[in-house]
C-alpha positions as CSV (number, residue, x, y, z in Angstrom):
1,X,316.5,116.8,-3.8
2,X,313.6,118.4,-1.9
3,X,316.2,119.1,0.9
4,X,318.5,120.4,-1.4
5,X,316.0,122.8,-2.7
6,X,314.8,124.2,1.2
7,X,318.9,125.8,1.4
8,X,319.1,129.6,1.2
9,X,321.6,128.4,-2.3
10,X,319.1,127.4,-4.6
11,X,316.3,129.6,-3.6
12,X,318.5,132.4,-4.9
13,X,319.5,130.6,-7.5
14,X,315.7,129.8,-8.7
15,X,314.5,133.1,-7.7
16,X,317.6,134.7,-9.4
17,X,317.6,132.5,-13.0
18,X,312.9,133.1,-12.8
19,X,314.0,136.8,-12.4
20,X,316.7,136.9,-15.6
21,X,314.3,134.8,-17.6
22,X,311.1,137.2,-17.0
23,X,313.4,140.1,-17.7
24,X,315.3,138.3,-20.6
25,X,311.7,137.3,-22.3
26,X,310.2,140.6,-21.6
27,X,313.0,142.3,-23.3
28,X,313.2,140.0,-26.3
29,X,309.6,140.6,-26.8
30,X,310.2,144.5,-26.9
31,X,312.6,143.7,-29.2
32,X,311.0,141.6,-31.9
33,X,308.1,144.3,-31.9
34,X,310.2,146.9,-32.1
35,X,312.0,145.1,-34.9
36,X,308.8,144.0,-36.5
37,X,307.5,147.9,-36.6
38,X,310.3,149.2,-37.9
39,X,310.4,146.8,-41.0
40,X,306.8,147.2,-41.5
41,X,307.3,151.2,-41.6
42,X,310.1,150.6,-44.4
43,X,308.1,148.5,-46.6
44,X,305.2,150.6,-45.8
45,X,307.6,153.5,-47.6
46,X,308.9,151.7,-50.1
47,X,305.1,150.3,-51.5
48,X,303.4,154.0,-50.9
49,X,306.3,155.2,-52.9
50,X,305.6,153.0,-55.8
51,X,301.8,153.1,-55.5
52,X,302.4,157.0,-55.8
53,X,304.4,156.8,-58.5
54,X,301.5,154.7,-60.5
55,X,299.0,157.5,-59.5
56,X,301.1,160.0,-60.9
57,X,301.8,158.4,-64.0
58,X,297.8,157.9,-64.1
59,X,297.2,161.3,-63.0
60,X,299.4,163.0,-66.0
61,X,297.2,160.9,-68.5
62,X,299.7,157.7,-69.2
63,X,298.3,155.1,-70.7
64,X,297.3,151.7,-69.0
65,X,299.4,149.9,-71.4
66,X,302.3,152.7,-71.2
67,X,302.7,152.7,-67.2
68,X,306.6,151.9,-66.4
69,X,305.9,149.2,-63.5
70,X,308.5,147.6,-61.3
71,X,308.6,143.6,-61.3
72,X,306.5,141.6,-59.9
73,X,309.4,139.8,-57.5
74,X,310.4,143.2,-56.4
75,X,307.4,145.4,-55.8
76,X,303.5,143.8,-57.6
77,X,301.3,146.5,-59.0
78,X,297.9,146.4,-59.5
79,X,295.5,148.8,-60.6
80,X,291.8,148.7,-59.7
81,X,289.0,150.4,-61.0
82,X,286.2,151.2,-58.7
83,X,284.4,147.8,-59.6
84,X,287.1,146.3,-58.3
85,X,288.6,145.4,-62.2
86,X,292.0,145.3,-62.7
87,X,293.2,147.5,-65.5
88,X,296.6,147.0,-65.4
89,X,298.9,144.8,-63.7
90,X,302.5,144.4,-63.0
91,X,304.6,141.9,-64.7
92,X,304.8,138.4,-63.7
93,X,301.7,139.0,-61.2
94,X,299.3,136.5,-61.4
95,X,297.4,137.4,-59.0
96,X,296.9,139.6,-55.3
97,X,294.6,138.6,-52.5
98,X,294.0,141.5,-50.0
99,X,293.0,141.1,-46.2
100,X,289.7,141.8,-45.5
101,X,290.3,145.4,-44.6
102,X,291.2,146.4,-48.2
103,X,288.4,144.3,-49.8
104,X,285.5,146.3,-47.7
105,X,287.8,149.4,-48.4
106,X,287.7,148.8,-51.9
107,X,283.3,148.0,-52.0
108,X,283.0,151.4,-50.3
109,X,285.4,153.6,-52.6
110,X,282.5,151.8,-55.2
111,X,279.9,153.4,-54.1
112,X,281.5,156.4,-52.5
113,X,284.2,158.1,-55.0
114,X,285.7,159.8,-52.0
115,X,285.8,157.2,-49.9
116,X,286.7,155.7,-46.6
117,X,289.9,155.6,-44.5
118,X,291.3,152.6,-42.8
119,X,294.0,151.7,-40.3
120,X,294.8,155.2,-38.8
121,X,293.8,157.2,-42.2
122,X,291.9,160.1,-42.4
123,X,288.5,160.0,-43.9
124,X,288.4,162.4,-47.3
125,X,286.1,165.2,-47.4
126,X,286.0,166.3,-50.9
127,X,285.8,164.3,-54.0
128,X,288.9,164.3,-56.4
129,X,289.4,166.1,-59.4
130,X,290.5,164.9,-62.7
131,X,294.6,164.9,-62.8
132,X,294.4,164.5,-58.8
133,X,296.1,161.8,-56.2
134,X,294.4,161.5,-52.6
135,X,296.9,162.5,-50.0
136,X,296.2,159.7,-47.5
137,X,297.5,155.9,-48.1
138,X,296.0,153.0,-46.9
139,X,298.4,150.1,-45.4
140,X,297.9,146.3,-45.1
141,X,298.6,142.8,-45.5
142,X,298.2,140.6,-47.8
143,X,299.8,138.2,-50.4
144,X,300.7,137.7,-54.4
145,X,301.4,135.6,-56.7
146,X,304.5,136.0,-59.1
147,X,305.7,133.5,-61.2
148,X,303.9,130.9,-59.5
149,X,305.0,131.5,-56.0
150,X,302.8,133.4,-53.6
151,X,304.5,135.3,-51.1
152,X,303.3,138.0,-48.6
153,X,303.5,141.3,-48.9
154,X,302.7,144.8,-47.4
155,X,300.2,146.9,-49.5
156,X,299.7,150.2,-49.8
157,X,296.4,151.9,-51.6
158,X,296.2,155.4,-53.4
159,X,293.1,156.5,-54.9
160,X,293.5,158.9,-58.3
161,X,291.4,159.9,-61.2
162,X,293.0,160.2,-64.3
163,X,293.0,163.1,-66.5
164,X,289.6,161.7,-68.2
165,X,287.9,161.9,-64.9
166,X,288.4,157.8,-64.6
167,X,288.8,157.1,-61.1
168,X,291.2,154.0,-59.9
169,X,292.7,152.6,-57.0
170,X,296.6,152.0,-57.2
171,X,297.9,149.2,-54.7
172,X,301.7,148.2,-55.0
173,X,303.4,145.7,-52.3
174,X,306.5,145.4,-50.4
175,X,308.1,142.2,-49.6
176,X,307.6,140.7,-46.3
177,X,310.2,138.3,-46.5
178,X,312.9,140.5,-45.1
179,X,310.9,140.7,-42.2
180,X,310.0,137.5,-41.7
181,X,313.7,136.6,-42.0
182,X,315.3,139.2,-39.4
183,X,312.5,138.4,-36.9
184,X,313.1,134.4,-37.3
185,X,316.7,134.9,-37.1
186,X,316.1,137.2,-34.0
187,X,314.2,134.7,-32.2
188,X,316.4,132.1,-33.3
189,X,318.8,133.8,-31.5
190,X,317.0,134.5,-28.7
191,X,315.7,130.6,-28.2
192,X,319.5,129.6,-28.6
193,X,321.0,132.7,-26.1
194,X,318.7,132.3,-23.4
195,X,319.0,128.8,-21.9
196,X,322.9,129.8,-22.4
197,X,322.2,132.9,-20.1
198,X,319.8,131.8,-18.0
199,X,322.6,128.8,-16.9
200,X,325.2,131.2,-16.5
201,X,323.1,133.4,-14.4
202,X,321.9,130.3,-12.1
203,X,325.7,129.2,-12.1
204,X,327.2,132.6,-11.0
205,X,324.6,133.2,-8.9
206,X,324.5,129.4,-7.3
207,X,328.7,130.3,-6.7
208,X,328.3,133.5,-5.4
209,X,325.9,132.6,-2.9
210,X,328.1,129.8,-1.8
211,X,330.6,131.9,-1.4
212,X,328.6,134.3,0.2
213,X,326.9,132.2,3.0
214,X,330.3,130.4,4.1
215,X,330.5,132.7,7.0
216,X,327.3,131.2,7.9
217,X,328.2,127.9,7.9
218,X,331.5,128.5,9.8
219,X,329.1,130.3,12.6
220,X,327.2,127.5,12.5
221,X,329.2,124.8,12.7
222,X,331.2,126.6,15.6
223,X,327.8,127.0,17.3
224,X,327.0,123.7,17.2
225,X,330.1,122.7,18.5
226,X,329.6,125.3,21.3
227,X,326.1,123.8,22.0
228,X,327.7,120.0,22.2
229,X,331.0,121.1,24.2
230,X,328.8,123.5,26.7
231,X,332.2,125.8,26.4
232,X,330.4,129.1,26.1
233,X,334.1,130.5,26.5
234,X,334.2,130.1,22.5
235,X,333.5,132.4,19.8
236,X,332.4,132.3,16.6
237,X,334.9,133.1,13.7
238,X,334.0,137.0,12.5
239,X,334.9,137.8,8.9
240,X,337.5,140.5,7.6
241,X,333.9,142.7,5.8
242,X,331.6,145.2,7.1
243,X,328.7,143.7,5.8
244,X,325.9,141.5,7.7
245,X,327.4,138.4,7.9
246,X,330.6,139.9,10.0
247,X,327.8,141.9,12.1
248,X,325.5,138.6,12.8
249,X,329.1,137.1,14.1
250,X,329.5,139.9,16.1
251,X,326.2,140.0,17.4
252,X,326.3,135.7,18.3
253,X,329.8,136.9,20.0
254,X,328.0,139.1,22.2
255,X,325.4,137.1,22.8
256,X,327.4,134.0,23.5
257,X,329.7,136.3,26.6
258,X,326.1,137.4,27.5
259,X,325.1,134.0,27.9
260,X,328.2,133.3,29.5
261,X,327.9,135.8,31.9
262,X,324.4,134.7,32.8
263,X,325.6,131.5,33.3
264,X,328.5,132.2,35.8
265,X,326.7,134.6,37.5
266,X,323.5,132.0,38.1
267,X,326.9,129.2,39.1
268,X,328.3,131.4,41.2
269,X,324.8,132.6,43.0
270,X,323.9,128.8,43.4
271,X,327.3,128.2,45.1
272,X,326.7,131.7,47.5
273,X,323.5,130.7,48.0
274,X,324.6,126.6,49.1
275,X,327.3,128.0,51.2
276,X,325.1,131.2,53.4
277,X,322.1,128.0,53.7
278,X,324.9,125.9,55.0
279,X,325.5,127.9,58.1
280,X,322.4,128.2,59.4
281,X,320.8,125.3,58.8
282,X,324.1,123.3,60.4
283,X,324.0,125.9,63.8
284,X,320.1,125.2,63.7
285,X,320.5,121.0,63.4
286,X,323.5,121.2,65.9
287,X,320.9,123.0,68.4
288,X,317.8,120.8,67.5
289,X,320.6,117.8,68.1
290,X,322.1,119.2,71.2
291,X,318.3,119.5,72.5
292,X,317.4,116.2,71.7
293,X,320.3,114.7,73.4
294,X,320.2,117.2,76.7
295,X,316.8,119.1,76.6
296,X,318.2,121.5,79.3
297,X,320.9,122.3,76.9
298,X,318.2,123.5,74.1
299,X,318.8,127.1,73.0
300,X,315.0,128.2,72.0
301,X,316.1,131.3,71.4
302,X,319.2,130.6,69.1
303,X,317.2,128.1,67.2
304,X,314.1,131.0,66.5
305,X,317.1,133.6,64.8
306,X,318.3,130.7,63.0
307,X,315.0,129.9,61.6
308,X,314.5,133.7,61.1
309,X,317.5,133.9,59.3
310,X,316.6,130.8,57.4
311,X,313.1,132.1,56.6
312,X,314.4,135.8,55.2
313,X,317.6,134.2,53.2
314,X,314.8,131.8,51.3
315,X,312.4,134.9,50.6
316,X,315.5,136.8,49.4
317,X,316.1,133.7,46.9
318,X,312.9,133.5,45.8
319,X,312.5,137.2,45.3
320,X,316.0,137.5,43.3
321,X,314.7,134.1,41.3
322,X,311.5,135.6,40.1
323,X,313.1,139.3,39.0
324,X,315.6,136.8,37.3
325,X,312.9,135.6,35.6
326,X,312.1,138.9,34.6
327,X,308.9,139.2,36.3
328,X,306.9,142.4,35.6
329,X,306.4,144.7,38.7
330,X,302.4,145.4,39.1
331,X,301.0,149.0,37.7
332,X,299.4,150.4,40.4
333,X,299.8,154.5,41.8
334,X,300.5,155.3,45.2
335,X,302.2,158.2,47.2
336,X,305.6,157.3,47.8
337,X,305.8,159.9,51.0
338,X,303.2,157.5,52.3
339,X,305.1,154.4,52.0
340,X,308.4,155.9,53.3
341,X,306.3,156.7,56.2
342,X,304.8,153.5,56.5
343,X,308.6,152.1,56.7
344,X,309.7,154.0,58.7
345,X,307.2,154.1,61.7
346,X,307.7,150.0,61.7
347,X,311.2,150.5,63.0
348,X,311.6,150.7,66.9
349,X,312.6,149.7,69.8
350,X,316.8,149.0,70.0
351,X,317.1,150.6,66.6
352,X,317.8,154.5,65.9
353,X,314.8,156.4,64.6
354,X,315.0,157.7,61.3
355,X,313.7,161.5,60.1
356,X,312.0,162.0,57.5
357,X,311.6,164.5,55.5
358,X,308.7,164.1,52.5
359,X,306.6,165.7,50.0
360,X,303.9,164.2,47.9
361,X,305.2,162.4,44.7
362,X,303.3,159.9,43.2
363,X,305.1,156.7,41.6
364,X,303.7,153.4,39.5
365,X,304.7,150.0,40.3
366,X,304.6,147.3,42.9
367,X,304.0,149.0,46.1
368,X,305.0,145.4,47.9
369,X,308.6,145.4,46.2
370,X,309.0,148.9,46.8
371,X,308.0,148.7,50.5
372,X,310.8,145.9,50.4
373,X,313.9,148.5,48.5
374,X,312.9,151.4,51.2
375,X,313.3,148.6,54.0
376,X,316.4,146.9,52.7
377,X,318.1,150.8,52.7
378,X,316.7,151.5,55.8
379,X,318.0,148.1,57.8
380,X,321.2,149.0,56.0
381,X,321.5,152.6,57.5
382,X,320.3,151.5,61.0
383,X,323.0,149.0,61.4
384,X,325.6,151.2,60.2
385,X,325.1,154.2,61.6
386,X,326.5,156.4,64.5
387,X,323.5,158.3,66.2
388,X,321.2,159.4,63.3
389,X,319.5,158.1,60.1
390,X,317.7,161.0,57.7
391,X,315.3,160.0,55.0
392,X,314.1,162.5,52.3
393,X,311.5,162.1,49.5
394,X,311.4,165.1,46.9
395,X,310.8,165.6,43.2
396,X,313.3,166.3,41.3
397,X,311.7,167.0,37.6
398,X,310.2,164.2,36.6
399,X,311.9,161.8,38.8
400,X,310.8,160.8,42.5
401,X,314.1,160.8,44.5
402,X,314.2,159.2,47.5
403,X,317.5,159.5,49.7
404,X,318.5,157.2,52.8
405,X,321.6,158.6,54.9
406,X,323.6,158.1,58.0
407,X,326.3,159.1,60.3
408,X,328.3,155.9,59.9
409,X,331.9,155.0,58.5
410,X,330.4,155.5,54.7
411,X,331.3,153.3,51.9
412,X,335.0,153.6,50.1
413,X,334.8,155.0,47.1
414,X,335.9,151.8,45.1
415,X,333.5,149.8,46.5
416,X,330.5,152.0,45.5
417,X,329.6,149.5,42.9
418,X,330.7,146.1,44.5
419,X,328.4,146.2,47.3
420,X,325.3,146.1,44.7
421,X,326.8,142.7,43.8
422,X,324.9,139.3,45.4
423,X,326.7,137.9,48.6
424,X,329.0,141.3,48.9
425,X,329.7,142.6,52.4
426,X,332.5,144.5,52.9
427,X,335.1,143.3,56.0
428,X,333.2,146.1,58.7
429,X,329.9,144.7,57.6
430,X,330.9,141.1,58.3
431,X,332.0,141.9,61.7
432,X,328.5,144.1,62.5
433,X,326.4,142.0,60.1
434,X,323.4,140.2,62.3
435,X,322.7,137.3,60.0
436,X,322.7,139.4,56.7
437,X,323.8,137.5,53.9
438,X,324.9,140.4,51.3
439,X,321.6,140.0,49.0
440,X,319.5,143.5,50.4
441,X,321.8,146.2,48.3
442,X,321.4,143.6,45.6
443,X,317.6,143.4,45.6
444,X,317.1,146.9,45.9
445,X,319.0,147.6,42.7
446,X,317.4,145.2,40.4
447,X,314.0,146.3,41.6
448,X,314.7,149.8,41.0
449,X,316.0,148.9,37.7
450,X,312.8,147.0,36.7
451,X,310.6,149.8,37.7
452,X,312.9,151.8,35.6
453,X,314.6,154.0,38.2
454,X,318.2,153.6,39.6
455,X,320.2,152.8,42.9
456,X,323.6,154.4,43.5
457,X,325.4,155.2,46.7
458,X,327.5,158.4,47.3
459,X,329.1,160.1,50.8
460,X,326.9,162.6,52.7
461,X,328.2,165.9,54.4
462,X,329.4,163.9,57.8
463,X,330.9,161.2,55.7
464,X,328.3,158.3,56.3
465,X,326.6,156.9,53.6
466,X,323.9,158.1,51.0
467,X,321.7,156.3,48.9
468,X,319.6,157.6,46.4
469,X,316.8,155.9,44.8
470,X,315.2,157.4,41.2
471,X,311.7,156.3,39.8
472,X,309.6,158.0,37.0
473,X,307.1,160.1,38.7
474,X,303.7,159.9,37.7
């Protein structure tokens, strides 16, 4: 049951069905008062309409005994004087118990003849004549007795002094029990109709949900077969709507080829990188083996580049492993002029001097992985070029640009993008390549790309090959 109750189902549905019935009571509350007030105002007419017709009966000098008074069922009369005496009373009415508002009402009209308002009425100023009826009316509650059966009512109360200057105090009463009767049938109603509602609401609710969150479950149930197959080749089914569900589906979909991506990418990289260890470490154990065997056969010098090689391959691993691991490149400012010149001075001996060409631009990053881009471009230049090698830093807005070119056969157009893969060399760079294993273009891309510049390659004026790197200036 508690399990039951943690699905997505029946939290709507309880959330839903608390919701209605709030609502449902609120409104049915509104109702019955509203209902309530409105049959209090008409029996609040109809009993100030008799009272005043008492007073004016009174007021045009009628006799106590002579007053024309409605039954007591209907509408009880009763006339006070300002002791509080009846003087006359309506037939069948044995008696008429006011709340407690009317009584104190009544004890000060005794001993004020103008009296005091209550319940919203307004206070009288002047004392009535003789032949006069006060203008206000006094409301309340209260009950009677007729016939033996006490009932409640709704009084109202008009002073008036007869034509003999006698003042009196008309009250006359409406039946409650028509109000009593609508509300109780009302909330009968209401008691009855919501429990209906409020399980039709859960219901509809509980099957529209259902209905809703299938999707769901079929994403689900597909990605857990996904996770227990390993297929990542499989896709999630997508609904026929343009609503959430069909954009989560589409969204797991393109996170699913993502993954898959990733994960042939990271096969493939461990296979390139198996096969380039392979050769290296089988020339070095054939020369360490040939040594031990005939030590006058033991190449020193072929087993120091092989070890070389070794050692650079494993740093380019490593390297490519931790920006994989989406390692954050250090914020630190240096002159990027400076460390083009640094690179560049380095480089001697058999290989072809580079110019350079530089203004002062300031860039933010690691200065180690940097150092590391501008060498990978610049190795690349020097073993393909002719007779020259040109670097250039500039600013270009604000954008460092730094561009590496040479005199050499170029790259082909359609391979512009290829040789930024891992383990690409093209078929003149195999034949030239000393020892590279196709991961330098590769580095220098994804570091550029971390320190939120850019790497492309494009043909320079003699037809070699130019490569322009682009970082945020500081």
């Amino acid at each position: 049951m508690r399990r039951r109750m943690r699905s997505v189902r029946a939290r709507a549905t309880l959330a839903a069905t608390l919701v209605v019935a709030v609502a449902l009571v609120a409104a049915g509350a509104a109702v019955l008062l509203a209902l309530r007030s409105s049959l209090i105002d008409q029996a609040d007419t109809e009993a100030d309409s008799v009272a005043r017709n008492a007073a004016s009966a009174l007021s045009n000098g009628f006799a106590y005994n002579d007053l024309d008074l409605p039954d007591g069922d209907e509408n009880p009369v009763e006339v006070l004087d300002r002791k509080g005496r009846p003087v006359a009373v309506g037939e069948d009415v044995e008696g008429m118990s006011l709340s407690a508002s009317a009584s104190d009402r009544l004890n000060s009209v005794a001993n004020d003849d103008a009296g005091d308002t209550d319940e919203g009425v307004a206070d009288e100023e002047d004392p009535l004549g003789a032949g006069d009826i006060a203008d206000e009316t006094w409301y309340g509650e209260g009950t009677a007795t007729v016939e033996g059966e006490k009932d409640d009512y709704r009084f109202a109360g008009v002073d008036v002094v007869t034509k003999g200057g006698v003042p009196l105090t008309v009250y006359a009463g409406a039946p409650l029990s028509t109000e009593h009767d609508a509300v109780g049938t009302a909330l009968t109603a209401m008691l009855i109709g919501l429990p209906l509602l409020l399980v039709t609401v859960g219901g509809m609710t509980y099957l529209v949900t259902r209905r809703a969150l299938r999707p769901v479950e079929g994403i689900r149930a597909e990605m857990a077969a996904i996770t227990a197959s390993e297929d990542l080749s499989r896709r999630v089914p997508e609904p026929a709507t343009h609503d959430e569900i069909a954009r989560l589906a589409r969204t797991t979909n393109e996170t699913l080829a993502a993954l898959e991506t990733s994960v042939e990418r990271q096969r493939a990289f461990v296979a390139d990188a198996s096969h380039e260890l392979r050769s290296p470490i089988a020339s070095l154990r054939t020369q360490l083996e040939v040594g031990a065997a005939h030590p006058e056969l033991l190449d020193v010098e072929g087993a120091v580049e092989d070890t070389v090689r070794l050692q650079r391959l494993a740093a380019d691993l490593l390297l490519l492993a931790r920006l994989d691991a989406g390692e954050r490149p250090a914020d630190a400012r240096f002159d990027l002029a400076e460390l083009v010149g640094e690179e560049t001075a380095q480089r001697s001996g058999d290989r072809i001097a580079a110019s350079v060409t530089a203004e002062p631009v300031e860039v933010a990053g690691s200065r180690r992985q940097l150092a590391r881009v501008l060498g990978n471009l610049l190795d690349n230049a020097q073993r393909h070029t002719r007779s020259s090698v040109a670097v250039t830093v500039r600013r270009a807005g604000k954008q460092a640009v730094v561009e590496v070119g040479d005199d050499g056969a170029g790259v082909p157009a359609a391979e512009r993008e290829r040789i930024f893969e891992r383990f690409v060399r093209l078929d003149e760079a195999r034949t030239r390549d000393e020892g590279g294993a196709g991961l330098g273009l590769a580095i220098a891309r994804d570091v550029a790309v971390r320190h939120g510049g850019s790497l492309t390659v494009r043909e320079t004026p003699t037809g070699g090959a130019l490569f322009e790197l682009r970082l945020p200036a500081v």
